[in-house]
C-alpha positions as CSV (number, residue, x, y, z in Angstrom):
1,X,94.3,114.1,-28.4
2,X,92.0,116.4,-26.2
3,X,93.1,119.2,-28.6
4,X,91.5,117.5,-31.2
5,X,88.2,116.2,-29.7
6,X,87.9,119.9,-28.7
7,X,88.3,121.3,-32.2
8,X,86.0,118.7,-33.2
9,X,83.2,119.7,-30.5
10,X,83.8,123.3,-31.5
11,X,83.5,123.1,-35.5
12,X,80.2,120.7,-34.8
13,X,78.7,123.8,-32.2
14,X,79.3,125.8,-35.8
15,X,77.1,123.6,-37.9
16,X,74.6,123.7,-35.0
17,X,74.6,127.7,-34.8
18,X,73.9,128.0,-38.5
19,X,70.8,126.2,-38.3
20,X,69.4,127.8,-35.4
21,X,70.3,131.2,-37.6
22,X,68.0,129.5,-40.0
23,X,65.2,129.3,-37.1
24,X,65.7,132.8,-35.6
25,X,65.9,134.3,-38.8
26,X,69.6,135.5,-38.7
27,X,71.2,137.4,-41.5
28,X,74.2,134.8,-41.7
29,X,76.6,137.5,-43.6
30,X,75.9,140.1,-40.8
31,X,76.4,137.5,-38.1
32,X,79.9,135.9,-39.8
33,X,81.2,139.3,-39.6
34,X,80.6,140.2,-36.0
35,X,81.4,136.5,-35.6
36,X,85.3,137.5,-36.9
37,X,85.5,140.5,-34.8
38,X,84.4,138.0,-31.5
39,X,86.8,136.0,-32.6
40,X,89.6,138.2,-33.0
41,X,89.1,140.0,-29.9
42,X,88.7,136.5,-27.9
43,X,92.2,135.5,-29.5
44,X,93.7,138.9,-28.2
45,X,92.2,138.1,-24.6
46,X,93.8,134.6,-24.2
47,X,97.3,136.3,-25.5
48,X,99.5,136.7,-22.5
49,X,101.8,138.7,-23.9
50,X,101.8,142.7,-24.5
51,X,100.3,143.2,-28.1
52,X,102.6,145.4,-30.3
53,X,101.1,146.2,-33.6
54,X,104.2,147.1,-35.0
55,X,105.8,143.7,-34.1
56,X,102.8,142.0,-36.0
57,X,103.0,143.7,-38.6
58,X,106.8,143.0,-39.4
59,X,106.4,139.2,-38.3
60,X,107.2,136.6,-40.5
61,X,103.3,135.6,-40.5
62,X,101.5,138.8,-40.9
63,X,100.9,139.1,-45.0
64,X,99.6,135.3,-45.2
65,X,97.1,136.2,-42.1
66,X,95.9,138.8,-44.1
67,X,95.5,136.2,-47.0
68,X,94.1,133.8,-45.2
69,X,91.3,135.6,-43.7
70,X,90.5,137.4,-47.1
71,X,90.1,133.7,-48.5
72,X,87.8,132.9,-45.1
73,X,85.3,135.3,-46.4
74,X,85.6,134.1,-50.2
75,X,85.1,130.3,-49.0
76,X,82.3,130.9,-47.2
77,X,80.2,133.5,-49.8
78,X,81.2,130.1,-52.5
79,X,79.5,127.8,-49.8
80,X,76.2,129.8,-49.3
81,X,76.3,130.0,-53.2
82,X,77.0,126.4,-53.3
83,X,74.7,125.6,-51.0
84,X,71.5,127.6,-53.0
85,X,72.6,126.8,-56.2
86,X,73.7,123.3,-56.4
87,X,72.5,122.3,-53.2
88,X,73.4,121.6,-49.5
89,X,74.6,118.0,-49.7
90,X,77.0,119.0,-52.4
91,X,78.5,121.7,-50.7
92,X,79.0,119.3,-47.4
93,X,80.9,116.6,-49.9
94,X,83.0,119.2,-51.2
95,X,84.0,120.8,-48.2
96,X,85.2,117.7,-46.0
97,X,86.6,116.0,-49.4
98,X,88.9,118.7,-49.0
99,X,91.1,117.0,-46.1
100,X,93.0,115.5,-49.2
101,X,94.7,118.5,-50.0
102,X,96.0,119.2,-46.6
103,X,96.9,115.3,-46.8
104,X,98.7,115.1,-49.9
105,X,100.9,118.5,-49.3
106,X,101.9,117.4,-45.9
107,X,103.3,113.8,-47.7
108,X,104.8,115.8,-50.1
109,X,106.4,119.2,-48.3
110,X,107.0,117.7,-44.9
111,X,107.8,113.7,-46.0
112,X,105.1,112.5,-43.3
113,X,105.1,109.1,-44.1
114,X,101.9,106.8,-43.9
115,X,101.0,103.2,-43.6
116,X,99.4,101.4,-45.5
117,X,96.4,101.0,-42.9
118,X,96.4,104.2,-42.3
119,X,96.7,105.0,-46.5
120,X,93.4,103.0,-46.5
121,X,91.9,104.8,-43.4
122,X,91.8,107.7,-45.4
123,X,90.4,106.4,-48.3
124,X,87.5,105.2,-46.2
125,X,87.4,109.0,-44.7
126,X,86.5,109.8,-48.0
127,X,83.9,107.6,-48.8
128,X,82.5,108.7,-45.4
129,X,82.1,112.1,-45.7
130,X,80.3,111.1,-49.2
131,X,78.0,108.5,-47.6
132,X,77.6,110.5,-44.8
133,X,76.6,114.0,-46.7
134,X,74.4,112.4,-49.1
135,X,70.6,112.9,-48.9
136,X,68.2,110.3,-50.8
137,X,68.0,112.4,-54.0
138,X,70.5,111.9,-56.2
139,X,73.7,114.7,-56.7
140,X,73.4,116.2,-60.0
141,X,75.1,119.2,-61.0
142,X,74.6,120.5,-64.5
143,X,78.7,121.6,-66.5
144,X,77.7,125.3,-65.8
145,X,77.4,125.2,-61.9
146,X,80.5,122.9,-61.6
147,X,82.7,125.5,-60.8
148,X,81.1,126.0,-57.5
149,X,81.8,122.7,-56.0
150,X,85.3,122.5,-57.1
151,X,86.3,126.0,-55.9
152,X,84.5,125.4,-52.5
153,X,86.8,122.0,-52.6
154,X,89.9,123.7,-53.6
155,X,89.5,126.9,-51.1
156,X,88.3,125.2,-48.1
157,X,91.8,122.4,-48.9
158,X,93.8,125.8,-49.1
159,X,92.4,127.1,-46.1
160,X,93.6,124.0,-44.1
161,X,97.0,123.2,-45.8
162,X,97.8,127.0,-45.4
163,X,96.6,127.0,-41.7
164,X,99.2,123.7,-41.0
165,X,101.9,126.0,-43.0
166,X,102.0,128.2,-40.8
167,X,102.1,125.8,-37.6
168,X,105.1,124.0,-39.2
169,X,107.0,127.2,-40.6
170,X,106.2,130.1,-39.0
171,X,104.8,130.0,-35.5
172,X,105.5,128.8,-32.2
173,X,102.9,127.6,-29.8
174,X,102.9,131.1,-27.9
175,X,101.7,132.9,-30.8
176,X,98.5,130.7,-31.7
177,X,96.0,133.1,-30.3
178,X,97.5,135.5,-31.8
179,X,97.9,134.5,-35.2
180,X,94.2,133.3,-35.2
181,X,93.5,137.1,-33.8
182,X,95.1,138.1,-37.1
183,X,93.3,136.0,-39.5
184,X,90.0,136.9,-38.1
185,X,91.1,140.8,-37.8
186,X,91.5,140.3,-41.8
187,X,88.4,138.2,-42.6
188,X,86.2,140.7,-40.6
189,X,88.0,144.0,-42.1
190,X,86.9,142.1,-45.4
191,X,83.6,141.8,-44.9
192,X,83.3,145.2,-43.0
193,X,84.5,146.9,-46.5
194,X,82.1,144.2,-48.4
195,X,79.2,145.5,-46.5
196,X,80.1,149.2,-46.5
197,X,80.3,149.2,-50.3
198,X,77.0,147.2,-50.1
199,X,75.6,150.0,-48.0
200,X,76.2,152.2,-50.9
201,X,73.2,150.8,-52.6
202,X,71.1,149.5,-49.6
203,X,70.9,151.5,-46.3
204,X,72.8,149.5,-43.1
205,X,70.7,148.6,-40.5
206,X,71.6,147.3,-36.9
207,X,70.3,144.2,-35.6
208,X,70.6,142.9,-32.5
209,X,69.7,139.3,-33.4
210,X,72.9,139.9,-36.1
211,X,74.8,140.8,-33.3
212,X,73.9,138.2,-30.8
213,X,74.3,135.5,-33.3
214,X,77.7,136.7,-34.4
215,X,78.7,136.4,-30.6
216,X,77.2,132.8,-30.1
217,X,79.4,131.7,-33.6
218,X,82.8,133.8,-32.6
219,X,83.5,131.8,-29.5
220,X,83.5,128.2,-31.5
221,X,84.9,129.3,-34.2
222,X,87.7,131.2,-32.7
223,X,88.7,127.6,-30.6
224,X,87.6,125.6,-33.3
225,X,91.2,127.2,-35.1
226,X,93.3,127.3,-31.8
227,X,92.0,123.6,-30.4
228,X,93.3,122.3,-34.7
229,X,96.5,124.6,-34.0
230,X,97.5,122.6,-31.4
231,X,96.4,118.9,-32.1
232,X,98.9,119.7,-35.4
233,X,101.7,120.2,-32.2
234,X,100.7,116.3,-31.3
235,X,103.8,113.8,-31.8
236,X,102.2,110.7,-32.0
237,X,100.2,112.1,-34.9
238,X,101.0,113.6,-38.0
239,X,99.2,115.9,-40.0
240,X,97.8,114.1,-42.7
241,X,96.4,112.2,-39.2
242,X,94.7,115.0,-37.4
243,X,92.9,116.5,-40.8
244,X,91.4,113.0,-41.4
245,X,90.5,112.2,-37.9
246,X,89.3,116.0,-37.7
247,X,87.2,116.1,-40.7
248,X,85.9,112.7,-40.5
249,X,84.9,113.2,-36.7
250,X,83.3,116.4,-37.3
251,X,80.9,114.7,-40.4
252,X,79.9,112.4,-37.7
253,X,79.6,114.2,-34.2
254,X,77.1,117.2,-36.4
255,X,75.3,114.5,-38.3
256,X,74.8,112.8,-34.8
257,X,73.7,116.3,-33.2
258,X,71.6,116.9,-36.7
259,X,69.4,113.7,-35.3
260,X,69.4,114.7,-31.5
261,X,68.9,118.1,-31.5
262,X,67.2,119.0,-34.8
263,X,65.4,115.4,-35.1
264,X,66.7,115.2,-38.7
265,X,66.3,111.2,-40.4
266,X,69.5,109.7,-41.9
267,X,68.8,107.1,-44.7
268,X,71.0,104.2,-45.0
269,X,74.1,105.5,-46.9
270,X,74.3,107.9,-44.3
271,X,74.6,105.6,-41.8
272,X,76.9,103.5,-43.6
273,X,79.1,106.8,-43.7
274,X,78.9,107.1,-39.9
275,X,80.4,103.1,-40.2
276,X,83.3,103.9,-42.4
277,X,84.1,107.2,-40.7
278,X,84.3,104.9,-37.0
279,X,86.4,102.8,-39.2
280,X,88.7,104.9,-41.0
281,X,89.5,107.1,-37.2
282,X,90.6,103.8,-35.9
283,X,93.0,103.2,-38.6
284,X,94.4,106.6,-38.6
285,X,94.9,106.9,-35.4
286,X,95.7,103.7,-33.8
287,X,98.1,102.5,-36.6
């Protein structure tokens, strides 16, 4: 269970890094690449064991790493679009509504079964995150900018079902760091050749604000991967446990810092999202 409260603490420190990108006017794409490269080298650091590239490369894991960090870069360019297009609150619901996927493919490819308390605990996840992600204007997305929300759903769902995948077909627990090295080797060499071909048209410019920025996110974001890596390993849970408890918790925990640190006001849906998600955490994880 301390795996998970850690992944959760972790992935809330992201939400809180963005915004302060937002108040030292950080580039975010700069910054989520050097963020990768932290986090890939941090990964290598915590691996005890002698690194052979050639062993990587012919391990069972390496081409879906490569994937998987390719889609990391996708996901998030569809969230910032998301976000500016059809607006922040929709991009939050679509997101963390995306623990069903991982849900639903771990009842179906690894027969995790689920009570009915706990079948209703993650119905009341759902609602959550909605209640808890909504602001007082209304969601409204016109039939042309649908496609954002439902392919920042459907990535962000793959992202996690592919990550417990892994854990349940390919890996043992020695290789964590070092499979989470691997997918953020491939989601920086992504945006390194997405930004040289940028570069092409606009001149490349070091900043160290980027830099600094992309240091303060790699660290989190690295353990916010390993901490989820290992709470999958957790017996008394199962999977469809840890990605509602995980997803729910971390809707809750950043809204929570969002009022202590940033001062930002919750209306009443959004507390009554913080109720449900308290609610639907018990259920999931006590029954």
């Amino acid at each position: 269970m301390l795996d998970l409260v850690l992944s959760v603490l972790c992935s809330s420190l992201i939400f809180v890094i963005f915004k302060l990108f937002d108040v030292f006017k950080i580039q975010t794409l700069y910054a989520i690449i050097t963020n990768y490269i932290v986090a890939c080298v941090t990964g290598l650091i915590l691996y005890t064991e002698k690194v052979d590239a050639v062993q990587v490369y012919h391990s069972n894991w390496f081409w879906g790493t490569l994937a998987l960090g390719v889609l990391f870069i996708l996901v998030f360019n569809i969230m910032a679009k998301t976000s500016q297009q059809v607006g922040v609150s929709v991009a939050s619901v679509a997101t963390k509504m995306s623990l069903v996927i991982p849900v639903i493919i771990g009842i179906v490819l690894y027969k995790e079964s689920l009570s009915l308390l706990k079948i209703i605990g993650i119905l009341l996840a759902l609602a959550a995150v909605y209640f808890a992600s909504i602001k007082e204007s209304a969601i409204s997305i016109s039939k042309k900018k649908l496609a954002l929300p439902i392919l920042l759903f459907l990535g962000s769902g793959i992202i996690d079902a592919s990550i417990n995948y892994f854990r349940e077909t390919k890996l043992t627990s020695a290789e964590f760091p070092l499979f989470s090295s691997t997918v953020f080797a491939a989601a920086a060499t992504t945006g390194l050749v997405f930004i040289l071909l940028k570069s092409i048209k606009e001149p490349l410019k070091v900043n160290l604000k980027n830099i600094l920025g992309g240091i303060a996110l790699g660290i989190p974001n690295y353990f916010s991967i390993f901490f989820l890596l290992r709470a999958l390993q957790n017996e008394q849970l199962n999977s469809a446990s840890v990605f509602t408890i995980n997803n729910v918790a971390i809707v809750m925990f950043s809204t929570l810092l969002g009022i202590v640190l940033f001062k930002e006001k919750l209306n009443a849906k959004n507390w009554g999202g913080i109720g449900l998600a308290i609610i639907s955490i018990l259920l999931v994880a006590l029954f």
